[in-house]
Structure formats: structure tokens, C-alpha cells
C-alpha positions as CSV (number, residue, x, y, z in Angstrom):
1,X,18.1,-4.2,21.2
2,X,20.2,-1.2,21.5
3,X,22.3,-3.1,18.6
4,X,19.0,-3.0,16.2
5,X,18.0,0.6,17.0
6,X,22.2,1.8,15.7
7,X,21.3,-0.5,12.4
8,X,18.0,1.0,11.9
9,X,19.2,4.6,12.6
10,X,22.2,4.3,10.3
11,X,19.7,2.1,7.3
12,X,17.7,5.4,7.6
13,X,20.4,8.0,7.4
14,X,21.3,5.9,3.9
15,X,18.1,6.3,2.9
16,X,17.9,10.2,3.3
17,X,20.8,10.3,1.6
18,X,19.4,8.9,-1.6
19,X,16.5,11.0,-1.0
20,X,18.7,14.0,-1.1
21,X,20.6,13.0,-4.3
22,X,17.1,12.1,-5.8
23,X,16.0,16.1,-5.3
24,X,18.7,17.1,-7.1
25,X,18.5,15.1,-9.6
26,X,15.4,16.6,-10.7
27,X,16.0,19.9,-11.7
28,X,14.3,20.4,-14.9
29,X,15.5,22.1,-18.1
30,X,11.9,22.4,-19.5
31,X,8.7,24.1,-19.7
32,X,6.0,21.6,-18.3
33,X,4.1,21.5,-21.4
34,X,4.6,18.0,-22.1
35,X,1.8,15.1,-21.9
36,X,2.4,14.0,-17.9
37,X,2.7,10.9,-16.7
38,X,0.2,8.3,-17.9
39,X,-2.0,11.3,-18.7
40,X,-3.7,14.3,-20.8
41,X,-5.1,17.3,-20.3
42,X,-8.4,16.3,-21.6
43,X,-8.3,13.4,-19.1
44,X,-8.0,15.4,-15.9
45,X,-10.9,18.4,-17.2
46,X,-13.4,15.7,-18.0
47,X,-12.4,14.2,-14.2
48,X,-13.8,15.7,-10.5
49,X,-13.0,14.7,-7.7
50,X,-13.8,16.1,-3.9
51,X,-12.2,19.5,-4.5
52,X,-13.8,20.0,-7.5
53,X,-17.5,19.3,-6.0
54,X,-16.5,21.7,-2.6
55,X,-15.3,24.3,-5.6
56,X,-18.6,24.0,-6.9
57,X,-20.9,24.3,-4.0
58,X,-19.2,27.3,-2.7
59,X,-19.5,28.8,-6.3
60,X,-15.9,29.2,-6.9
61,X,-16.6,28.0,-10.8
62,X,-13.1,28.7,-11.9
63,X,-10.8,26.1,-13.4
64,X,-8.3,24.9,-11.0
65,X,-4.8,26.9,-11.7
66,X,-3.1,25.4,-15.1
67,X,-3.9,21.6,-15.0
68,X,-0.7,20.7,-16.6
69,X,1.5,22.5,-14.2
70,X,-0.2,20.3,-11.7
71,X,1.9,17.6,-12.6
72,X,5.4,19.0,-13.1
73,X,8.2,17.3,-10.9
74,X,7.5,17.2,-6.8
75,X,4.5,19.4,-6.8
76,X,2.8,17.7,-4.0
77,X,-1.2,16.3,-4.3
78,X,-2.8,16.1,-0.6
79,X,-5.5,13.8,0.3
80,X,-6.9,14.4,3.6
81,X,-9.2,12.0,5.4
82,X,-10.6,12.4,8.7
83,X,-13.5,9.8,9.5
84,X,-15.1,7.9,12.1
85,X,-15.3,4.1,11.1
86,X,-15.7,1.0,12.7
87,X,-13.8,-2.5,12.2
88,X,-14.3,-5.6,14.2
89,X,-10.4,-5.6,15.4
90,X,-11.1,-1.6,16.6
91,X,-14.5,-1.3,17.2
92,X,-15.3,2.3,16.6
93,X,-12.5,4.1,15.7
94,X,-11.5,7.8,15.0
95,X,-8.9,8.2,12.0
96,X,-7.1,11.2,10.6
97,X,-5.0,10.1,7.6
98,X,-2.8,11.6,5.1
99,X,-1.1,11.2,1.7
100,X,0.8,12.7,-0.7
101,X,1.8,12.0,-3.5
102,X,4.2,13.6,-6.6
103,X,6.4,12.7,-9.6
104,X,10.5,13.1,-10.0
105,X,10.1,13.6,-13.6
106,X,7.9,14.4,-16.5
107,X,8.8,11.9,-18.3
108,X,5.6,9.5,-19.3
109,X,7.2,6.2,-18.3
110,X,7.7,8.1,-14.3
111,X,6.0,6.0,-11.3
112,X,4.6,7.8,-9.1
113,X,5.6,8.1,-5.5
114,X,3.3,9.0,-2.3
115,X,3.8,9.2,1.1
116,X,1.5,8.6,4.3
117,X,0.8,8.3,7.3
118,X,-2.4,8.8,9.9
119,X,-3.6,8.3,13.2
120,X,-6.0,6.2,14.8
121,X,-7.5,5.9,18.0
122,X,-10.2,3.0,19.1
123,X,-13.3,2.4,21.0
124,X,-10.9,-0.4,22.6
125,X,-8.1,2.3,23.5
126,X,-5.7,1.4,20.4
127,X,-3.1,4.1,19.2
128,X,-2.1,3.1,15.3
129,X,0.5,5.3,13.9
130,X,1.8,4.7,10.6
131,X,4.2,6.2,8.7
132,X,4.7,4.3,5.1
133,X,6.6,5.8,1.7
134,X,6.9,4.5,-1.7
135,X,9.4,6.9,-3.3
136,X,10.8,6.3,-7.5
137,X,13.7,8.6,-8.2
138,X,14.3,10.4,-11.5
139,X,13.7,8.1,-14.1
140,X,12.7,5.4,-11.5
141,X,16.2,4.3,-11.4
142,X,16.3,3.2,-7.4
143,X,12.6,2.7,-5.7
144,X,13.1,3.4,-1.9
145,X,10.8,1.8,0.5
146,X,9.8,2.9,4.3
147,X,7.3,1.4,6.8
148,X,7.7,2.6,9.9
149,X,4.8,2.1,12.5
150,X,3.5,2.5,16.3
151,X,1.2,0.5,18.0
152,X,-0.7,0.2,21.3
153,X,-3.1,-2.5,20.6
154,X,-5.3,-4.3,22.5
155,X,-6.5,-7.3,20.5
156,X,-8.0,-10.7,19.6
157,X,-6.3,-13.6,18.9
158,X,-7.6,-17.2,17.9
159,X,-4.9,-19.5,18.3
160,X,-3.1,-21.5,15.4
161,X,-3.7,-22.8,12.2
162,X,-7.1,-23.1,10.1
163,X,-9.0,-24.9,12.0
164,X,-9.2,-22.4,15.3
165,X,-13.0,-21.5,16.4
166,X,-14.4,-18.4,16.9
167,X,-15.6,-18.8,20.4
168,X,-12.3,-19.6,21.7
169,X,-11.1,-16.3,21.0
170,X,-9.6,-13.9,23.9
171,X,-7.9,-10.5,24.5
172,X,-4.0,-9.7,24.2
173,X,-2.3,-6.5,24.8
174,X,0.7,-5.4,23.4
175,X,2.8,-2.1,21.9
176,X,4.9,-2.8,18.8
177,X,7.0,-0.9,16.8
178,X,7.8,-2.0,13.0
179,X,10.7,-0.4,11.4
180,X,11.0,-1.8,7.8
181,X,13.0,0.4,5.3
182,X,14.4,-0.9,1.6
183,X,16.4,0.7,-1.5
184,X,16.3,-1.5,-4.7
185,X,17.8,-0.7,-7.7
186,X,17.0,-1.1,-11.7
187,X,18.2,-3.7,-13.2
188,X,16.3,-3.4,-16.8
189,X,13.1,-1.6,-17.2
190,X,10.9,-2.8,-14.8
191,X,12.4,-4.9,-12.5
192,X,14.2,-4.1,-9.2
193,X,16.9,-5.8,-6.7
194,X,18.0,-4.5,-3.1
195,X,18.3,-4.8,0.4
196,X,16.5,-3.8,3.5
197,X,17.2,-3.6,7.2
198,X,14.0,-5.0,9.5
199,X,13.7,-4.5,13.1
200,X,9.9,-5.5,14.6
201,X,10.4,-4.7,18.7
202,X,7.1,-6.3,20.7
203,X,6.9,-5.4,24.3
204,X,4.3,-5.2,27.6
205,X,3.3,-8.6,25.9
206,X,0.0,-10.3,27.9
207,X,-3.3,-11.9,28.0
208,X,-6.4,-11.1,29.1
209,X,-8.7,-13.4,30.2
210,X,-8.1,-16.4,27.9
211,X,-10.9,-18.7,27.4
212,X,-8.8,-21.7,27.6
213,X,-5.7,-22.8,29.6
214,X,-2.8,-23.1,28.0
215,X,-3.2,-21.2,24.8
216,X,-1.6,-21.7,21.7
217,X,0.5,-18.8,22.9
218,X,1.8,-20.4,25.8
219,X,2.2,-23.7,24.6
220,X,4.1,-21.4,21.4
221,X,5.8,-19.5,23.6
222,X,5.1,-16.6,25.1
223,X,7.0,-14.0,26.2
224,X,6.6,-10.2,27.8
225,X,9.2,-8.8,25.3
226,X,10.2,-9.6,21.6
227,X,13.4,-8.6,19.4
228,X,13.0,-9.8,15.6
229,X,15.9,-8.1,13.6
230,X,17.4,-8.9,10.1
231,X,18.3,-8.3,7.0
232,X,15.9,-8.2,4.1
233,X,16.7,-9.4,0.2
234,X,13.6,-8.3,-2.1
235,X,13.3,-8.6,-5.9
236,X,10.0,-6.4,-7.6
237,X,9.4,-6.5,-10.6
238,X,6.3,-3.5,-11.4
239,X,5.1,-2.7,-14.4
240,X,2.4,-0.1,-13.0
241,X,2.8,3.3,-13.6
242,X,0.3,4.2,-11.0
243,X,1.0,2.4,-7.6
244,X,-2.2,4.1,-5.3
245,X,-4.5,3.2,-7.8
246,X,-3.2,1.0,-10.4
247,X,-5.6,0.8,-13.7
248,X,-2.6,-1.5,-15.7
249,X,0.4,-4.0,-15.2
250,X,1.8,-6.4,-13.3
251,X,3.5,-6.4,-10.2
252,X,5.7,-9.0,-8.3
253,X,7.6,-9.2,-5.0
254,X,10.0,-11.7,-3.4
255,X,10.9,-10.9,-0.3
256,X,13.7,-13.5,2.0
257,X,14.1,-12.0,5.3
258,X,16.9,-13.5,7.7
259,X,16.6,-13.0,11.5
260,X,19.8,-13.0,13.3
261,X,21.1,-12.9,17.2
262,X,23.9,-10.9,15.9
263,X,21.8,-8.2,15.1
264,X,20.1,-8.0,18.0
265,X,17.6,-10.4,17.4
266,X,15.8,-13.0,20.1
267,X,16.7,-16.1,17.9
268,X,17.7,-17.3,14.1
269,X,14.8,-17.5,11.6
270,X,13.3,-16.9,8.4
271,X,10.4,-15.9,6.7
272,X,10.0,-15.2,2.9
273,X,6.9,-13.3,0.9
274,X,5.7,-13.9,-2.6
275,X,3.6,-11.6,-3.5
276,X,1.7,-10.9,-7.2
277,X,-0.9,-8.8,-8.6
278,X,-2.2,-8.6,-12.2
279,X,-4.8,-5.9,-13.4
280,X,-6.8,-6.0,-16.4
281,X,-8.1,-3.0,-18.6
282,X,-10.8,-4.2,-20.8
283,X,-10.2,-1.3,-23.1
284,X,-8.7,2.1,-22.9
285,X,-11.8,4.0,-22.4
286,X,-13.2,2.2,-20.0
287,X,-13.1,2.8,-15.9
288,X,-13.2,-1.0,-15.4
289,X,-10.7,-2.9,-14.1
290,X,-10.0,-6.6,-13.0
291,X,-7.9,-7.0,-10.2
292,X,-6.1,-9.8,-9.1
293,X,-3.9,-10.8,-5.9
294,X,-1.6,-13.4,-4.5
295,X,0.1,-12.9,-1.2
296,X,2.2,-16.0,0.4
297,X,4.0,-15.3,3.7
298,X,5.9,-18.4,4.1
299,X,8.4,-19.4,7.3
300,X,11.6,-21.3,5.9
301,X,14.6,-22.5,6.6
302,X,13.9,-23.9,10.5
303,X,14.0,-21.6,13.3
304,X,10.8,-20.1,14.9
305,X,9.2,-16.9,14.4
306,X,7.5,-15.2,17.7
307,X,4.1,-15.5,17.8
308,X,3.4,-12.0,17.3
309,X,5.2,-12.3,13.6
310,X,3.5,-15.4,12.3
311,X,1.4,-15.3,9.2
312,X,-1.9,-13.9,10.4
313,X,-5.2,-12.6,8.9
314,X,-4.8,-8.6,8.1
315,X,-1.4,-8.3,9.2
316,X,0.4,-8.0,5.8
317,X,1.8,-4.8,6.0
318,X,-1.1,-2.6,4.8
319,X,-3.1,-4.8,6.8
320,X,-5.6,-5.9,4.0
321,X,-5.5,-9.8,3.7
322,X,-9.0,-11.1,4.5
323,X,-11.4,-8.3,3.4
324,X,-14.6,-9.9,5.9
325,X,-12.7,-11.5,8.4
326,X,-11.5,-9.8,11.7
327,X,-7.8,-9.4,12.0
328,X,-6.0,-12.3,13.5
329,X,-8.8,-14.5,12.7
330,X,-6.4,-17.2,11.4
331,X,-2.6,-17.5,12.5
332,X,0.0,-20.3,10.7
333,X,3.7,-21.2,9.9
334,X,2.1,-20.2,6.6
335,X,-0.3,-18.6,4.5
336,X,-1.3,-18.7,0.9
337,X,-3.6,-15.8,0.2
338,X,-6.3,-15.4,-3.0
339,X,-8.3,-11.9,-3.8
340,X,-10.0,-11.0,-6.9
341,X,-11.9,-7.5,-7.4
342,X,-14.1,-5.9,-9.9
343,X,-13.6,-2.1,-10.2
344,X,-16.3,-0.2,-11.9
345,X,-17.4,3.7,-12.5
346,X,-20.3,4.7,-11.0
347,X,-20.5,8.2,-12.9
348,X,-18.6,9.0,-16.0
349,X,-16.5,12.1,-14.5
350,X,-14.6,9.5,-12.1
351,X,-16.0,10.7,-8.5
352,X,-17.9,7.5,-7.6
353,X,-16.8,3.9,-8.4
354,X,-17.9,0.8,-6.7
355,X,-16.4,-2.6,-6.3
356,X,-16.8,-6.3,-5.9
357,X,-14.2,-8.7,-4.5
358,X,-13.8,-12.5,-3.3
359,X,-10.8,-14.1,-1.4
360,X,-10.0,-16.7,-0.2
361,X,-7.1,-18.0,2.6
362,X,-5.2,-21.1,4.1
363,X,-3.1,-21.6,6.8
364,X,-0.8,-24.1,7.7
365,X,-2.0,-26.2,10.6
366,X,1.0,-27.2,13.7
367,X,2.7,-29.0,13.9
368,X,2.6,-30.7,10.7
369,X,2.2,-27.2,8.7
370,X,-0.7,-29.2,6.5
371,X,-3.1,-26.7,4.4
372,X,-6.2,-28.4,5.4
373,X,-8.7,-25.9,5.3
374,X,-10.1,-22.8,3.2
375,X,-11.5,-19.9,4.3
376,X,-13.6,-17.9,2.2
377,X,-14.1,-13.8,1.9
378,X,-16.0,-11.9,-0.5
379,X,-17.8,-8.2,-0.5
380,X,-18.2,-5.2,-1.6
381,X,-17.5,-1.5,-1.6
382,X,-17.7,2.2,-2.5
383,X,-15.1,4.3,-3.7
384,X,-14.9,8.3,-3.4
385,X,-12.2,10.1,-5.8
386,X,-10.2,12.4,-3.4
387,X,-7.1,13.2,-5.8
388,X,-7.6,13.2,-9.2
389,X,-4.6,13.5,-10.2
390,X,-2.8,11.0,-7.9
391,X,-5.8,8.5,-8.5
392,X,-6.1,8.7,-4.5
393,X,-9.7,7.1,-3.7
394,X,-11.7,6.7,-0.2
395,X,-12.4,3.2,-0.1
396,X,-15.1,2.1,2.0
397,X,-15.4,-2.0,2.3
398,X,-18.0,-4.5,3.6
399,X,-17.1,-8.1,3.4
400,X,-18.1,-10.9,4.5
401,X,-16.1,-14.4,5.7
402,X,-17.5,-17.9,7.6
403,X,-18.9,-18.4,11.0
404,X,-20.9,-15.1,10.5
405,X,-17.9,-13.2,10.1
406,X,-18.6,-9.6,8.9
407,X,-17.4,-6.2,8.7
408,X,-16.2,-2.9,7.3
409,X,-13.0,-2.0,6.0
410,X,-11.6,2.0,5.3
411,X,-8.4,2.5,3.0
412,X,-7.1,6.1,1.6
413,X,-5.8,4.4,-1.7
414,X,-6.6,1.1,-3.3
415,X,-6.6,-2.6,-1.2
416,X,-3.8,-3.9,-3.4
């Protein structure tokens, strides 16, 4: 362990290290009077979002301060959200989160990065505390990558593969801490090659109360304490200009993670993801957009991943997968993952927007690792524009899944 923590520690001081020859890379030569990133003037006056409407009811009816300037390089756009929601993994849950988000460069071509993190505590006594950042240098030359995250959390679990029934699920308990970090470079416009350091550290591992005797756990092996560290190899290719709320592009992402003893890891194994996401503008005026998703968390290569780090329902690493299903419902060797989602205005100044989305999932069944069943997810949700100028929406969720399966879902920023 105390091997993985020095790797981490040292990945991280690399990574501020790019983040301080980023900053200085910016230093611009110009009056911000350009068109900014993916956007005009006239777009952003003829938007409101949440500031705007407070502005308004409080009667301060000036225009917000020089709506250009608002987008020169690393001036920072906040969105704030506390809120009291409810999912079937948390129950009722208390959540303060935060993002901001800024651009490196004026140039129109510039991605824009954000950073957030919140905090989250449950009816059932869970702490979540997140700390994720999606950061393009000047010119989006090197893309640098951080996911860092906390957890006390008291939990279901099913037991393996598709075919696991809802009745036979039973409590575990567990604190986790995830830290994932990458730097990729360009390699032509839009796509990206680098390497990551990933540690995942499980420990106070236990059940409570399981229906049946042995579990899948057991019989998986279970253990009070878990080490997973490795290297990571990831290829992205993004066309998107807009990562929090993408209108346009295409986006792709191999990820081949090796686990080794060397580094301070329980055992040798290896997972890969392959990841893909399309969106569809019907034409430039609209607010409309057709989203699509693949997400494929594959185990390869022999060795076994701990329990804890399987493929599972909602545990890709913004914990989305399976809008109307609770998290962990279904566990595998693999997973191959389907969403599609309609995004729609709701009034023409951008402040309401709606959505409606269907998805579908399949895990592999064990031993064989077999896809013999589908599992089906679809819903619908709400969207409230907290940053117009980083596209940051409030995105409420209800969906729906098999067995009766139901419940809410709350992102700051877009599912996928």
C-alpha cells in the first residue's frame, strides 16, 4: 500500500507541474474582443440562466458586466448546488456541489475545462466526496484528467451476473478511496494518447445480514481489505468543444488498465473500457439534440478483479450507467452498456429543457461470462440552466428499469 500512495503522490506532483506550465502559457497579447469559444455575443444576451432570473427578481435590471470579457482565458464560471434528493442506493440525501469551469485560450477551436467536486451525506449514513477535473491546456495541446474520491458507503449488492433477483439483495459496508489521475497528449487535432497512474484502496470490507449463505461475495472472495494499483494506457479521441454539456461531436475512449503486485497491488489483472458517445444537432438553431452512448467495461487478459471493482450498475466513474435502476443492481466480468437521450428546450431563452432517454445493459454471467440477459432503462427529466456560459445544467432524472425498479437521479452537468 505504502508503495501505491509514493506513486500516486509523485503522478500528482507531475500533474501540477503541467498545470503550472499550462498557466503560463496563457498569458494573452490581446484585447478579448474576439468571437469566444463556440460562441457570440448575441448568443449569450438572448440566453438566462439562474443568475439572471435572481437578477431580475431582486430588480437589479442591469446587464451582467461586459459579456465578452466573461469569457477571456481562466476567468472562472461557478455553479453552486445545494439540494436535498433522494436515490434508491442513498435514500434521502443532502448534497452540496460545485463546479467551475474556464477556457486557456480565446481561441474558437479551445475545449473547455471544469473542475468539481461536492459533498454528500445519506439517510443511510454515506459520506461521498468527490473531487473530479477535466483540464485542456492552451490550444488543447495536453488534456489532464483527475478523479479523486472518498467514500463511506453503506450499500446494496445483488450478487453476480444478469440474472441476480431483487429479493436476494443485502447490505455491505465499506470506505473506498479512488485515486485515478491521466495526462494525454495531441497527436493530430482531435485525438489524444497518454498514461495514468490508478490506485482504488477498499477497506473495513463486510456484510450485513445477507439473505443467503454463501454469497456471491464469499464464494468470489471476500476480503476486509483491498489494494488494486496500476498503470493506465487511454486513447480519446473528442471532437466536442463543450464537455459539461456537449450540443456537437463525437467522443471516444480506450482505456487498458494493468494491475500489478509490484505496485502495490493485491494481485495481477486487467480491465479495459470502450467508451463512445455521438450527439446530433438537427440544425444550428435549434436547442435539440440526440444523444447517444456506449460504455463497455471489459475484464481481460486472466487474473481477477476484487469484487468491489467489477463491472457494476452506476459505478462508471460518474456513476451514471443505468438511469432507473439502483446502483449495483447487476455486477459481471463484463458489461456492455446502451443509452440514447432526447434533449429538448422548454423556453426559447435556454433556462428550462427537458429530456427523454432509454438504455439498456448486459452482464456477463460466471463462470462462463455468457451475455444472456438484457436489462432495460428508460425515463425522463428536467433540466435547469445554472451557467450559461459554461452550459452547466441541474439535471433532475426519473427512470425507470425491470422488476419495478424506479427512481430519481441528480447531476450538476450533463449524464454523458
Amino acid at each position: 500500500m505504502q508503495t501505491a500512495i509514493k506513486i500516486s503522490l509523485l503522478f500528482y506532483l507531475l500533474l501540477c507541474g503541467f498545470g503550472v506550465k499550462a498557466q503560463f502559457e496563457v498569458i494573452p497579447n490581446a484585447i478579448f474582443d474576439v468571437t469566444p469559444p463556440a460562441q457570440t455575443k448575441t448568443d449569450f444576451d438572448k440566453q438566462k440562466d439562474i443568475t439572471d432570473v435572481f437578477a431580475q427578481i431582486f430588480n437589479k435590471h442591469q446587464q451582467r458586466i461586459d459579456t465578452m470579457a466573461e469569457l477571456k482565458p481562466f476567468k472562472l464560471h461557478w455553479s453552486t448546488v445545494p439540494a436535498i434528493g433522494y436515490t434508491l442506493q442513498t435514500g434521502f440525501a443532502a448534497l452540496l456541489s460545485e463546479n467551475v469551469a474556464f477556457y486557456t485560450s480565446i481561441a474558437p477551436s479551445q475545449k473547455i475545462s471544469s473542475i468539481s467536486t461536492s459533498i454528500t451525506y445519506s439517510q443511510y449514513n454515506q459520506i461521498i466526496l468527490p473531487l473530479q477535473a477535466d483540464i485542456w491546456t492552451k490550444d488543447n495541446k495536453y488534456n489532464l484528467i483527475l478523479d479523486w474520491r472518498y467514500m463511506d458507503y453503506p450499500s446494496t449488492t445483488y450478487g453476480l451476473g444478469g440474472n441476480s433477483l431483487i429479493q436476494n439483495g443485502y447490505r455491505i459496508d465499506f470506505n473506498y478511496a479512488k485515486i485515478h489521475q491521466s495526462v494525454l497528449r495531441r497527436i493530430n487535432k482531435n485525438l489524444y494518447a497518454g498514461v495514468g497512474y490508478y490506485l482504488d484502496y477498499f477497506w473495513n470490507v463486510r456484510e450485513i445480514n445477507p439473505t443467503q449463505l454463501p454469497t456471491d461475495f464469499e464464494k468470489y472472495g471476500l476480503t476486509k481489505t483491498s489494494v488494486s494499483s496500476g498503470v493506465a494506457a487511454r486513447l480519446i479521441f473528442d471532437s466536442r468543444l463543450n464537455q459539461i454539456n456537449p450540443s456537437q461531436g463525437f467522443y471516444a475512449n480506450i482505456a487498458f488498465r494493468p494491475n500489478f503486485t509490484f505496485l502495490g497491488s493485491d494481485n495481477n489483472w486487467n480491465s479495459m473500457v470502450l467508451e463512445f458517445r455521438k450527439y446530433f444537432k438537427f440544425s444550428p438553431s435549434s436547442k435539440n439534440v440526440l444523444a447517444l452512448w456506449s460504455y463497455n467495461w471489459l475484464t481481460v487478459g486472466g487474473g481477477q478483479p476484487p469484487y468491489l471493482l467489477l463491472p457494476s450498475t452506476g459505478w462508471d466513474d460518474f456513476f451514471n450507467t443505468g438511469r432507473g435502476f439502483i446502483q449495483s443492481r447487476f455486477r459481471g466480468s463484463n458489461m456492455v452498456y446502451l443509452e440514447s437521450e432526447y434533449r429538448f428546450g422548454i423556453t426559447n431563452n435556454g433556462l428550462l429543457g427537458g429530456v427523454i432517454f432509454a438504455n439498456a445493459e448486459s452482464f456477463s454471467t460466471t463462470p462462463s461470462n455468457n451475455f444472456s440477459t438484457i436489462a432495460p432503462g428508460y425515463g425522463f427529466g428536467i433540466r435547469l440552466k445554472l451557467n450559461k456560459f459554461s452550459g452547466a445544467n441541474l439535471c433532475v432524472d426519473y427512470g425507470f428499469g425491470t422488476e419495478g425498479s424506479r427512481g430519481i437521479a441528480v447531476n450538476l452537468g450533463e449524464v454523458f
